[in-house]
KOLNU-209746 format. One record per residue (C-alpha): z, x, y; residue number from 1. Coordinates in steps of 0.001 Angstrom, whole numbers, plus 500000, padded with zeros to 6 digits. Layout:
N
+--------+--------+--------+-----+
!      Z !      X !      Y ! num !
+--------+--------+--------+-----+
!      Z !      X !      Y ! NUM !
...
+--------+--------+--------+-----+
***
This chain:
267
+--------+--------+--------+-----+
!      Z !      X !      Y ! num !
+--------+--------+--------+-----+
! 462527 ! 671215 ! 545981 !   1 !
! 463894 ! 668470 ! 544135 !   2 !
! 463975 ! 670533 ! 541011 !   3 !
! 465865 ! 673474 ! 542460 !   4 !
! 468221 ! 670783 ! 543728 !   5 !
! 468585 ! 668953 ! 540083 !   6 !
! 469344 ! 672975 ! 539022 !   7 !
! 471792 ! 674183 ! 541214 !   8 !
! 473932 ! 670396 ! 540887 !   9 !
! 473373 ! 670728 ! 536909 !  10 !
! 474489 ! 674378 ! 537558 !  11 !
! 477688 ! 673299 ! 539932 !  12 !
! 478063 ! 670663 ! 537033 !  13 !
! 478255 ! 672724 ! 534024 !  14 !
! 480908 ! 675388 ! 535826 !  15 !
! 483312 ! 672327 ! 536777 !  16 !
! 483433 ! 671826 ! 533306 !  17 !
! 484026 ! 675378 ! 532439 !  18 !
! 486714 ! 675449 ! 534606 !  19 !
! 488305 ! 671949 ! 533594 !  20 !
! 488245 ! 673422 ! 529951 !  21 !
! 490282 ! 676714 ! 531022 !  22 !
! 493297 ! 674509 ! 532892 !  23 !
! 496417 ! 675347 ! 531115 !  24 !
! 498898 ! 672434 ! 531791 !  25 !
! 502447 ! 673736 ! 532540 !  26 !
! 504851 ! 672327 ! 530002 !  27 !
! 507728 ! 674380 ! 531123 !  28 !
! 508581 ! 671902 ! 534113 !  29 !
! 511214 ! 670511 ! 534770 !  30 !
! 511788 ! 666283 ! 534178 !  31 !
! 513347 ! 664590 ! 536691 !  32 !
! 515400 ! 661210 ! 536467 !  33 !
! 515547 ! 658235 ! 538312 !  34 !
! 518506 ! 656117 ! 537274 !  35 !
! 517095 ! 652232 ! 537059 !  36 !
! 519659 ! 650485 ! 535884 !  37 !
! 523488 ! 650595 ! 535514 !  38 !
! 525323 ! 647492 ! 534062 !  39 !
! 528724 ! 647849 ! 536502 !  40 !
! 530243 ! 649239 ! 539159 !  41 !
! 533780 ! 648517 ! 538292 !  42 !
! 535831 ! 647794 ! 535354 !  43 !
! 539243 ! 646246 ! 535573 !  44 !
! 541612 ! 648013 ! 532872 !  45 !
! 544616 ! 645354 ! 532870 !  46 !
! 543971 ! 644048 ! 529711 !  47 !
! 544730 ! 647290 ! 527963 !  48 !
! 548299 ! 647563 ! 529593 !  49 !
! 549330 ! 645195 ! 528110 !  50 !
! 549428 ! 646483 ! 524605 !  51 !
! 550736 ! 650411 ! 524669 !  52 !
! 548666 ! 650559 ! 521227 !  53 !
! 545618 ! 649824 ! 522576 !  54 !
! 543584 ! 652594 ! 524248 !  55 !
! 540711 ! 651510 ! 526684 !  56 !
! 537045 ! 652148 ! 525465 !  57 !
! 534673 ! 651421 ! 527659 !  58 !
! 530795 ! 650353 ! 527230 !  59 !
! 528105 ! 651172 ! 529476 !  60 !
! 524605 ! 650012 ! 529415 !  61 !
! 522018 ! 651845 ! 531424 !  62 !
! 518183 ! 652931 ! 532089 !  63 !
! 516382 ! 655792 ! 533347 !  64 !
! 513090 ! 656666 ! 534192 !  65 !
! 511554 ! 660062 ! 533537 !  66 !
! 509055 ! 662075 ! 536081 !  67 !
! 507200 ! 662824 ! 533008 !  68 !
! 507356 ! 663162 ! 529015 !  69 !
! 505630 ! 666076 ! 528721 !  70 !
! 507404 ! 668170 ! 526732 !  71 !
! 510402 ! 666135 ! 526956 !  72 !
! 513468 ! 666941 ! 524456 !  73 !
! 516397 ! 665245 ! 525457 !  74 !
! 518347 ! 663165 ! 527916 !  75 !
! 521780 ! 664352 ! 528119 !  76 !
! 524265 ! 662129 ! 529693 !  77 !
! 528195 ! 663601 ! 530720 !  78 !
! 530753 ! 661840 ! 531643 !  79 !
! 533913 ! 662968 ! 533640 !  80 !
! 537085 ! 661928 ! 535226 !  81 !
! 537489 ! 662882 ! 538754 !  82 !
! 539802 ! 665657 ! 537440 !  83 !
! 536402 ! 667074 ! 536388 !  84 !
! 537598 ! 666633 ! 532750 !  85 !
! 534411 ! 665797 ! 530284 !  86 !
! 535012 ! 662271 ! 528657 !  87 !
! 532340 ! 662193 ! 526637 !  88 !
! 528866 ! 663838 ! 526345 !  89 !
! 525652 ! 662206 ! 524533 !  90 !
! 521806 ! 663359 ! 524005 !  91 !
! 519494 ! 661037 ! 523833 !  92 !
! 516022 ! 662151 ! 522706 !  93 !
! 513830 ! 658920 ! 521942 !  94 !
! 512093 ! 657332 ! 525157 !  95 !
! 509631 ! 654066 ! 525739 !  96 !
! 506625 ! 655641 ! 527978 !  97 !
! 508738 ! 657249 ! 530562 !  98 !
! 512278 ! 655128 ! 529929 !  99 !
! 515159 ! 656291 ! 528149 ! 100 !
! 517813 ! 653565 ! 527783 ! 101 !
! 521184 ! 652963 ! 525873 ! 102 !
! 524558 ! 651938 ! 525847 ! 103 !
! 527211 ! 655183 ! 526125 ! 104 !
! 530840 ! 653917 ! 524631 ! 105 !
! 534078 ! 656160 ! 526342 ! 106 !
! 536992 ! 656352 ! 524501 ! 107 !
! 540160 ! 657190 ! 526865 ! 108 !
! 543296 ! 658594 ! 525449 ! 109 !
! 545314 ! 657044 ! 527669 ! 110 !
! 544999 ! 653979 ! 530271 ! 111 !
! 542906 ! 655479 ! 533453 ! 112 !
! 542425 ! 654496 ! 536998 ! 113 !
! 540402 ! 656297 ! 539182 ! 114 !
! 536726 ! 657277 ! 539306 ! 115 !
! 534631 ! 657826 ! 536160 ! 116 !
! 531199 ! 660002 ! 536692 ! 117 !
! 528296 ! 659355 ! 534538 ! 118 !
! 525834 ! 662723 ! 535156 ! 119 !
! 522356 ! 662133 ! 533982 ! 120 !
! 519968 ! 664983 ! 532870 ! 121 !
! 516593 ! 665199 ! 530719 ! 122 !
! 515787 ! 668613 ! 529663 ! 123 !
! 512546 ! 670285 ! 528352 ! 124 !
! 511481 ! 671533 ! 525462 ! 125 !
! 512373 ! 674774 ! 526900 ! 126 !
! 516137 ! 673907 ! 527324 ! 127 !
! 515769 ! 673528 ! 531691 ! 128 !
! 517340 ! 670870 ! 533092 ! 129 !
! 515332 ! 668448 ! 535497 ! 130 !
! 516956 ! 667339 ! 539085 ! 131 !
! 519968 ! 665098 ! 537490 ! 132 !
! 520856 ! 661283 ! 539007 ! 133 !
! 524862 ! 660432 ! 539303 ! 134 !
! 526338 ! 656884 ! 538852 ! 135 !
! 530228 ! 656252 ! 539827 ! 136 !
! 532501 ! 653959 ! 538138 ! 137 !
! 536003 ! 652600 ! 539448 ! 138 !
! 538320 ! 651930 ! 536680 ! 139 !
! 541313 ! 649632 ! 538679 ! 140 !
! 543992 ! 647892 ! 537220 ! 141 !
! 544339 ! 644278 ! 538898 ! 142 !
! 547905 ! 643921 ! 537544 ! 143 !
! 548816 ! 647344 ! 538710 ! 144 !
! 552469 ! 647982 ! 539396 ! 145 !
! 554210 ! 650743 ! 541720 ! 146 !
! 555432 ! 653480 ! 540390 ! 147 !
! 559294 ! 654175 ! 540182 ! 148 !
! 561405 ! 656897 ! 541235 ! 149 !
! 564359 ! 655930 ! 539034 ! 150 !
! 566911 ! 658858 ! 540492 ! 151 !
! 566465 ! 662174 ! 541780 ! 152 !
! 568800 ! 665377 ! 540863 ! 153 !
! 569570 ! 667269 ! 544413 ! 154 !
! 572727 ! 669511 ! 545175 ! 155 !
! 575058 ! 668301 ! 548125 ! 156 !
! 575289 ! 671736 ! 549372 ! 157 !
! 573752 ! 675289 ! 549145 ! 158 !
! 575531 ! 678408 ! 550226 ! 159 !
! 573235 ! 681455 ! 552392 ! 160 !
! 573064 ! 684013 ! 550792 ! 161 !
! 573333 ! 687106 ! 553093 ! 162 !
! 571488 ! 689709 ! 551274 ! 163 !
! 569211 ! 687511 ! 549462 ! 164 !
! 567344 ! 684411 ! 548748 ! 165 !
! 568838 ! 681306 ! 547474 ! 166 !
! 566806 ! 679815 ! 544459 ! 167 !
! 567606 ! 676077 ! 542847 ! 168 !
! 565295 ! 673067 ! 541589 ! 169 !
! 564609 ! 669579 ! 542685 ! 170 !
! 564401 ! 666518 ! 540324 ! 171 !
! 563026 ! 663259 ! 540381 ! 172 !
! 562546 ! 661141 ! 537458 ! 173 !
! 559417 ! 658342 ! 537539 ! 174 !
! 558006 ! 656048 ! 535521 ! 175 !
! 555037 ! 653985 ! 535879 ! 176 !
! 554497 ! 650795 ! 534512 ! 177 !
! 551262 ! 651693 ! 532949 ! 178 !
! 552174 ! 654770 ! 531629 ! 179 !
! 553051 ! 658299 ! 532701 ! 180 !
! 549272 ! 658990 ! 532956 ! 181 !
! 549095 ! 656469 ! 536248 ! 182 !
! 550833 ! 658825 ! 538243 ! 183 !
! 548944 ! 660509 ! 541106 ! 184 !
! 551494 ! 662629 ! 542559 ! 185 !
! 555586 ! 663338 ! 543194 ! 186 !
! 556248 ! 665349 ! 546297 ! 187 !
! 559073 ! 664951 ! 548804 ! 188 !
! 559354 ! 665260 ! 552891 ! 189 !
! 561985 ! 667208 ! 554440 ! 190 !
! 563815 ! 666887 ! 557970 ! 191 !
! 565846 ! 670433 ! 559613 ! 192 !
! 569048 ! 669763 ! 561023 ! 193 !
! 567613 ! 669015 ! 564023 ! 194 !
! 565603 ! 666413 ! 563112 ! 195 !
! 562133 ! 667807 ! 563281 ! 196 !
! 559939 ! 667863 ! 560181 ! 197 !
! 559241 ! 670732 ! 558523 ! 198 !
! 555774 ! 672194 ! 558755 ! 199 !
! 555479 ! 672901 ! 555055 ! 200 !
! 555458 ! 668675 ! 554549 ! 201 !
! 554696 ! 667656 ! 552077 ! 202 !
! 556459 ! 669729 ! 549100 ! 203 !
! 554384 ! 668815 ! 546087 ! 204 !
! 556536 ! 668246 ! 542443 ! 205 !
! 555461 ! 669244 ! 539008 ! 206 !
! 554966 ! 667685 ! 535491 ! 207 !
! 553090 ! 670307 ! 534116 ! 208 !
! 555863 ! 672349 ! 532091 ! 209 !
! 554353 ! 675459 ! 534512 ! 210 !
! 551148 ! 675731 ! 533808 ! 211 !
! 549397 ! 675243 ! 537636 ! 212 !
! 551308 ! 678939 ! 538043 ! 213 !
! 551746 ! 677018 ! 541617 ! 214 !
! 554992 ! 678903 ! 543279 ! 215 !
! 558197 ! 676715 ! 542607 ! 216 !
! 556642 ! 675454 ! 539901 ! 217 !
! 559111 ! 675709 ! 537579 ! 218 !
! 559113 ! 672678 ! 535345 ! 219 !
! 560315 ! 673113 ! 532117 ! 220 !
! 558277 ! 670458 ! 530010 ! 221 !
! 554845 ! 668716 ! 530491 ! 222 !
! 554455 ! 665095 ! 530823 ! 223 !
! 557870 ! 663702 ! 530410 ! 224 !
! 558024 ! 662339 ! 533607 ! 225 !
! 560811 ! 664930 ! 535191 ! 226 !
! 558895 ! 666226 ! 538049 ! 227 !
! 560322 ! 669696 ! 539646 ! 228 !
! 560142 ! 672132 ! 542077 ! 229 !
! 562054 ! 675406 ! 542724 ! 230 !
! 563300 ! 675875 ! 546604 ! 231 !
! 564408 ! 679463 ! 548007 ! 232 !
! 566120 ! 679673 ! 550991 ! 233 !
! 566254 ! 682953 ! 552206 ! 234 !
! 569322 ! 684639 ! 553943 ! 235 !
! 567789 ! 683997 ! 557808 ! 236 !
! 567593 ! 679821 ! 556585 ! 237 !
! 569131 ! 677824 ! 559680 ! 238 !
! 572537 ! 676252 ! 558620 ! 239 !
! 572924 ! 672361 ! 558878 ! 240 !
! 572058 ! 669202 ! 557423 ! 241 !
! 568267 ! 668860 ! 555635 ! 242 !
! 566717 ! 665871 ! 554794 ! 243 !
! 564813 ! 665177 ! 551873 ! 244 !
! 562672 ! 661988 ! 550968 ! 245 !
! 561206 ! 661836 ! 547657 ! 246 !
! 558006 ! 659579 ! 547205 ! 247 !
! 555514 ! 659141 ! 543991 ! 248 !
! 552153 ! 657488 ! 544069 ! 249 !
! 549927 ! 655918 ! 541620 ! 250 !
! 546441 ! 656379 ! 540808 ! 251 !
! 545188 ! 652992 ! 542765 ! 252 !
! 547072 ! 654419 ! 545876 ! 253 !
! 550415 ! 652486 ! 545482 ! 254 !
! 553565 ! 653977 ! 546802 ! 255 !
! 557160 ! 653990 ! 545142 ! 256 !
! 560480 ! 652829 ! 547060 ! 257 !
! 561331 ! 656530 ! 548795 ! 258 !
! 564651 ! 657749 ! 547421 ! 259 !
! 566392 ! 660053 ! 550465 ! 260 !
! 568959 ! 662682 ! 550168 ! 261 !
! 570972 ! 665273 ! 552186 ! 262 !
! 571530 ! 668872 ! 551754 ! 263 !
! 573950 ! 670686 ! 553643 ! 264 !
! 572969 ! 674279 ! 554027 ! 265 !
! 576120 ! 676773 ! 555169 ! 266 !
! 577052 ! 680446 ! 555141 ! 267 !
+--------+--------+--------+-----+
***
């Protein structure tokens, strides 16, 4: 009894091994990331506004760890603006065990606030990409400035047209302290004669010299800091006086002096 026992676990023994020899291990998995370490969460950008030469570039220090290194080719690491614009975009290929680390430098080609995205991924030797691990950086400016509305180019009056509609820009002209680039937005806020806002608020400007395609977009050149937009007013517009208020705001959320004008609208 004993010996049929030794047998059959020799037997039992000999097939585990069998089968251990025929496992194929799956190299085409993915690798996922876990992001370790991150040396900031903020940068403050003053000190390059003070010198319109100087360009920030920005160094970042950071660590991952990998779900595995088999098979492992590369850790690619993006970085963005929260326009979705790429900054920059390193590979990293050599890793410790299961960490990759290294310092990623960002060049800017202009002074930035707002939120930078650093996109971690480690790909196979198969070219997948593993789950991917996200880090967000605030770029602020501690000295910042509000932006300025230095005048704004508006017609007194506008005559109906009976037959059809009535077409004519808007101006304002901004600067920013730290550069054109610091500019979220120009829009303006209008009032109908009788005093109600209009349900279109707010009325979004351009600097784009046309290229959203957005309608009244009309601006004639890019990044000079005129910012436009084309109004129509079509033959059934309500005569009177119209308000218009014309704001800009900054990147950190600051708000220029408003700048207010009249139109009066008449057959």
């Amino acid at each position: 009894m004993k010996k049929t026992l030794f047998v059959l676990s020799l037997s039992l023994l000999i097939a585990a091994c069998q089968k251990a020899d025929n496992v194929i291990i799956d190299s085409s998995q993915p690798i996922n990331v876990q992001l370790t370490y991150f040396d900031k969460d903020s940068i403050d950008i003053a000190r390059y506004i003070s010198n319109t030469s100087t360009k920030p570039t920005i160094s970042d220090s950071f660590q991952v760890v990998l779900s595995s290194t088999q098979n492992f080719a590369y850790l690619d690491v993006k970085v963005e603006n929260d326009s979705g614009m790429t900054l920059n975009d390193v590979s990293y290929s050599t890793a410790a065990g299961r960490l990759v680390s290294g310092t990623i430098t960002t060049a800017f080609s202009n002074v930035y606030v707002g939120d930078i995205t650093y996109t971690f991924t480690a790909y196979n030797k198969q070219a997948s990409p593993g789950d991917f691990a996200i880090k967000l950086v605030r770029l602020f400016n501690s000295k910042n400035q509000a932006p300025v509305i230095d005048s704004v180019s508006v017609p007194d009056s506008v005559q109906i047209d009976p037959t059809s509609n009535v077409v004519f820009n808007l101006y304002a002209f901004v600067h920013d302290a730290a550069g054109l680039s610091n500019i979220a937005k120009v829009y303006f806020n209008t009032t109908k004669p009788d005093g109600t806002p209009s349900s279109g608020n707010p009325f979004m400007m351009y600097d784009d010299g046309g290229a959203s395609g957005a309608p009244g977009d009309d601006d004639a050149v890019a990044n000079n800091g005129t910012y436009t937009l084309a109004i129509q007013l079509p033959p059934g517009t309500a005569i009177g006086t119209y308000g218009f208020t014309f704001y800009a705001v900054d990147r950190s959320g600051l708000s220029s002096t408003p700048i207010s004008r009249n139109i009066k609208v008449y057959k």
